[in-house]
C-alpha positions in Angstrom: 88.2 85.0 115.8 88.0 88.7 116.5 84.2 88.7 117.0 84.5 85.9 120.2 86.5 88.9 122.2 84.9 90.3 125.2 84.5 93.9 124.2 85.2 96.5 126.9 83.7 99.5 127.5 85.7 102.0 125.5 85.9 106.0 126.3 84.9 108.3 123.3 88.5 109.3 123.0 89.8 105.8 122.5 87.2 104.8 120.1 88.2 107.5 117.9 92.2 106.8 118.2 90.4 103.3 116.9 88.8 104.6 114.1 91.7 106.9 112.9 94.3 103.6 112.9 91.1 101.7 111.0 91.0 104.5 108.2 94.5 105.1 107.9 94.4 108.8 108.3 97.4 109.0 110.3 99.4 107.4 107.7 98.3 109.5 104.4 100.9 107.6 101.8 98.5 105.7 100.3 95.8 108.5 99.8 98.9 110.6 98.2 99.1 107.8 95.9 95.8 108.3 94.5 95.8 112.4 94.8 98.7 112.8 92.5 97.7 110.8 89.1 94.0 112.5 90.2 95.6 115.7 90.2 97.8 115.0 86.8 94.1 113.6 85.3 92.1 117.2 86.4 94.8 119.7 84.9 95.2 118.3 82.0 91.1 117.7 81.5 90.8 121.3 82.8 94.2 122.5 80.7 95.4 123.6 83.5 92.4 125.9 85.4 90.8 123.5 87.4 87.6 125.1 88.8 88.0 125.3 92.7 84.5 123.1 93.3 86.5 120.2 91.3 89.7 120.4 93.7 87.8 120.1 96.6 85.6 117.7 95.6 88.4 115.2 94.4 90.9 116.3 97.2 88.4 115.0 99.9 87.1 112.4 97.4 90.3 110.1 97.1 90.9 111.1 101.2 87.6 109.3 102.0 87.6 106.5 99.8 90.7 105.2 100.7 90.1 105.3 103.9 86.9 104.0 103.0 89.4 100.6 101.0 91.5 100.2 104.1 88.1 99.6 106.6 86.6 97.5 103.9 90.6 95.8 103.9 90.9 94.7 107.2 87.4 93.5 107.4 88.2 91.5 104.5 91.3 90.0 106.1 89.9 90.3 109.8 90.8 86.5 110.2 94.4 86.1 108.6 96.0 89.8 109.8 97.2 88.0 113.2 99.0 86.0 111.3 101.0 88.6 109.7 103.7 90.2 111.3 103.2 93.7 109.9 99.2 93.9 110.3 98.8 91.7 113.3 97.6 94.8 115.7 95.3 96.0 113.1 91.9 96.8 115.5 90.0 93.6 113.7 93.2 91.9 114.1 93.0 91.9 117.9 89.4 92.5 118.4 89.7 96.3 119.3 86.5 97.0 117.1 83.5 94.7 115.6 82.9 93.7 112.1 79.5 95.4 112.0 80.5 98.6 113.7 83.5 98.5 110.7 81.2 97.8 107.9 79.1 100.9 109.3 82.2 102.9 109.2 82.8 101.9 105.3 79.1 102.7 104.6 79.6 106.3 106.2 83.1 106.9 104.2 81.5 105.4 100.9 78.2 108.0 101.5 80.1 111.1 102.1 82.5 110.7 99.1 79.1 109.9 97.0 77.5 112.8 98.6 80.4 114.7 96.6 80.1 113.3 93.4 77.0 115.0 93.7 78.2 117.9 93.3 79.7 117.0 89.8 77.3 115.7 86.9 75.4 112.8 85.8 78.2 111.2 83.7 80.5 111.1 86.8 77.7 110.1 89.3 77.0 106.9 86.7 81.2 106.3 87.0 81.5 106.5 90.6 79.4 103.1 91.4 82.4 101.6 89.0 84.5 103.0 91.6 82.4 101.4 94.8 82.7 98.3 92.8 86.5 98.2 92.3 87.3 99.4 95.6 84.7 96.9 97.0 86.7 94.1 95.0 90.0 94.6 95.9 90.1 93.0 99.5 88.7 89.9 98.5 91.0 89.5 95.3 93.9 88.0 97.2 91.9 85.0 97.6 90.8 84.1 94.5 93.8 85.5 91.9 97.9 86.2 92.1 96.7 89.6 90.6 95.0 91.6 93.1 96.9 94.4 92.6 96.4 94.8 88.9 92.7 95.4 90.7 94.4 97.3 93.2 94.9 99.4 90.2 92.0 99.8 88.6 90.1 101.1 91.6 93.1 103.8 92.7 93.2 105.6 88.9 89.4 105.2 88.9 89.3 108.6 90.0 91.3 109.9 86.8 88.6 108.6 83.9 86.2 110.5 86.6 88.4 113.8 86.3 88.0 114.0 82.9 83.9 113.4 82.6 83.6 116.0 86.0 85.8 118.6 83.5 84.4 117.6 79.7 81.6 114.6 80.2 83.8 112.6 77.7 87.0 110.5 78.2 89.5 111.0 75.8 92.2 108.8 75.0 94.5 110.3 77.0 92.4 110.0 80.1 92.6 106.0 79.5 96.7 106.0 78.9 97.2 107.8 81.8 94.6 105.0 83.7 96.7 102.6 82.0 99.9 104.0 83.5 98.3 104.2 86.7 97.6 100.4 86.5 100.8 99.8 85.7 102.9 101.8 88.6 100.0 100.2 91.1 101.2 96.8 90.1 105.0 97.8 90.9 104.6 99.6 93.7 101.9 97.5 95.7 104.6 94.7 94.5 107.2 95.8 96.5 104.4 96.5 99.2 104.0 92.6 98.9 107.2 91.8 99.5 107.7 93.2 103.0 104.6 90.0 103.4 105.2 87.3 101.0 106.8 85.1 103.6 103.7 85.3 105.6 101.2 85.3 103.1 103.1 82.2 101.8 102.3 79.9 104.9 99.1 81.1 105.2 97.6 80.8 101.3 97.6 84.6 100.4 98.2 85.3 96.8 100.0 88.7 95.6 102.0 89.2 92.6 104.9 89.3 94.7 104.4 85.5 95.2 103.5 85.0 91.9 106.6 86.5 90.2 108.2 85.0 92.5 112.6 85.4 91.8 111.6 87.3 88.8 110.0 90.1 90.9 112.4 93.1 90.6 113.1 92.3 86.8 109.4 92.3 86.1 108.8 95.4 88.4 111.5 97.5 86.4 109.3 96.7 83.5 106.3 97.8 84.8 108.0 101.0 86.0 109.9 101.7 82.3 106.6 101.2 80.8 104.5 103.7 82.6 108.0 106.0 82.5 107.0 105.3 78.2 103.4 106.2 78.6 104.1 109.6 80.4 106.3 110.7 77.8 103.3 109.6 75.1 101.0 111.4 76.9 103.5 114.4 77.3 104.6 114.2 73.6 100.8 114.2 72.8 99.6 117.1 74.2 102.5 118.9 73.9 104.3 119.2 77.2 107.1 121.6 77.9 110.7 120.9 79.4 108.7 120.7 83.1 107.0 117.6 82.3 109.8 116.1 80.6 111.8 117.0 84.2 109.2 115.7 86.6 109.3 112.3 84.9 112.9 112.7 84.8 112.4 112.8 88.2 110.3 109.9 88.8 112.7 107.5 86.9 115.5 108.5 89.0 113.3 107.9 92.0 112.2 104.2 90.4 116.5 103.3 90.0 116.6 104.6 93.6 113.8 102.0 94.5 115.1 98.9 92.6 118.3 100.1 94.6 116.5 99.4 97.9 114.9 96.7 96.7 118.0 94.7 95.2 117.7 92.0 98.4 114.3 91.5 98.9 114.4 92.6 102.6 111.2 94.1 104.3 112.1 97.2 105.5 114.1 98.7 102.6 111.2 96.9 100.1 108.6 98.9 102.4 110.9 101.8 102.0 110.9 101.7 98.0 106.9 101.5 98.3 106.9 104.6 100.4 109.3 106.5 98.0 106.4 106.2 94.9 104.8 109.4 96.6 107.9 111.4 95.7 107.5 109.8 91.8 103.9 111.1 92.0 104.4 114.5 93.0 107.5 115.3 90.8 105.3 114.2 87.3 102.3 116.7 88.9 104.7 119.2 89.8 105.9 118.8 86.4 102.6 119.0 85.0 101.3 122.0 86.9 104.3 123.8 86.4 103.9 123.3 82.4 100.6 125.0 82.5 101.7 127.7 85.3 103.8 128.8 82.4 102.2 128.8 79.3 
């Protein structure tokens, strides 16, 4: 539909404003989402003492790619995003920007992240095109399964299995419970993000966990939030964790009653709300963890 629009000459200015709304970078929340399990994943593979290359290199690494999902997203779902009251001004939405010129975009995001991994070793290299792959996947899931965001999920803690061969060149248990976890608050949260849209996705055949739990939704996400809540404190009781840890998850669970809270009637605004709070969940178990090994 998008690619039948007249295109009008657009000033260098305006085709950048285009491009930042197309990437996301002026709405950050879902790159914090991936920096803080990354974060959790590279102190404890470091225990504690990062090295500086490795911050940087991940920093701008989940930055890029997610930008990098949300161009490769909206080209995806270029043709149904009018349709949808909260993405229906989306630049492919309304024709503001061509399919090619977006794919070129996502090619240029996808290279420069790569370019960093180069940086690492050969382990981590070999794990990134898993990463492509996922975050390739993701936009097309919707189509096909009611579980997109257990995909969703895979491709955001990607990033943590790579911490911990960047660090060591070896993934330890631990790396994959904290994946695990990952997987599991991905599915809650990006549940509650499905909500603000089931109505829409409803009349217009898009499937999302959100549909498919259907009047089970908030029972089924406080599930999935108690059981990554249980798979922090394994992972804290493993290696030993001090009262910080214990305090940031603390933290986080309060945060997760806050969010079935705002989520208790299913309307889009405070559902969008609860998805937006997960950042503040994220931060306090890092804060947690980089406070433990600030004071050892």
């Amino acid at each position: 539909m998008s690619e039948t629009i007249p295109q009008p000459a657009l000033s260098l200015r305006e085709r950048f404003a285009i491009y930042i709304d197309l990437t996301r970078f002026n709405r950050p929340i879902g790159s914090y989402l991936l920096l803080w399990p990354t974060l959790c994943a590279l102190w404890i593979a470091a225990e504690g003492i990062p090295d500086t290359k490795l911050i940087i290199i991940f920093v701008l690494g989940v930055f890029l790619t997610r930008s990098a999902g949300c161009v490769i997203n909206d080209f995806a779902d270029r043709k149904i995003d009018a349709h949808v009251k909260r993405t229906s001004q989306r630049p492919l939405a309304t024709g503001r920007i061509r399919s090619k010129e977006a794919l070129t975009l996502f090619a240029v995001l996808m290279l420069t992240a790569f370019s960093l991994v180069l940086f690492t070793n050969k382990m981590t290299i070999l794990m990134s095109f898993g990463g492509l792959f996922l975050a390739s996947l993701y936009p097309f899931m919707k189509r096909h399964t009611h579980l997109p965001q257990v995909v969703l999920g895979a491709a955001f803690g990607w990033a943590i299995p790579m911490a911990f061969t960047a660090v060591n060149e070896s993934i330890p248990t631990i790396a994959w419970l904290i994946y695990i976890a990952k997987i599991l608050w991905t599915v809650a949260y990006d549940t509650m993000y499905a909500m603000v849209d089931r109505d829409d996705d409803l009349k217009i055949g898009v499937k999302s966990t959100a549909i498919l739990f259907g009047d089970l939704d908030k029972i089924i996400i406080g599930a999935l939030q108690l059981l990554t809540l249980i798979i922090f404190l394994l992972v804290g009781q493993q290696l030993n964790f001090s009262w910080s840890f214990y305090l940031g998850v603390a933290i986080a669970a309060i945060l997760f009653i806050y969010q079935q809270f705002l989520i208790k009637d299913r309307e889009r605004e405070p559902c969008f709300k609860a998805f937006l709070n997960n950042h503040y969940a994220g931060l306090a178990v890092f804060a947690g963890i980089f406070l433990h090994y600030m004071t050892l």
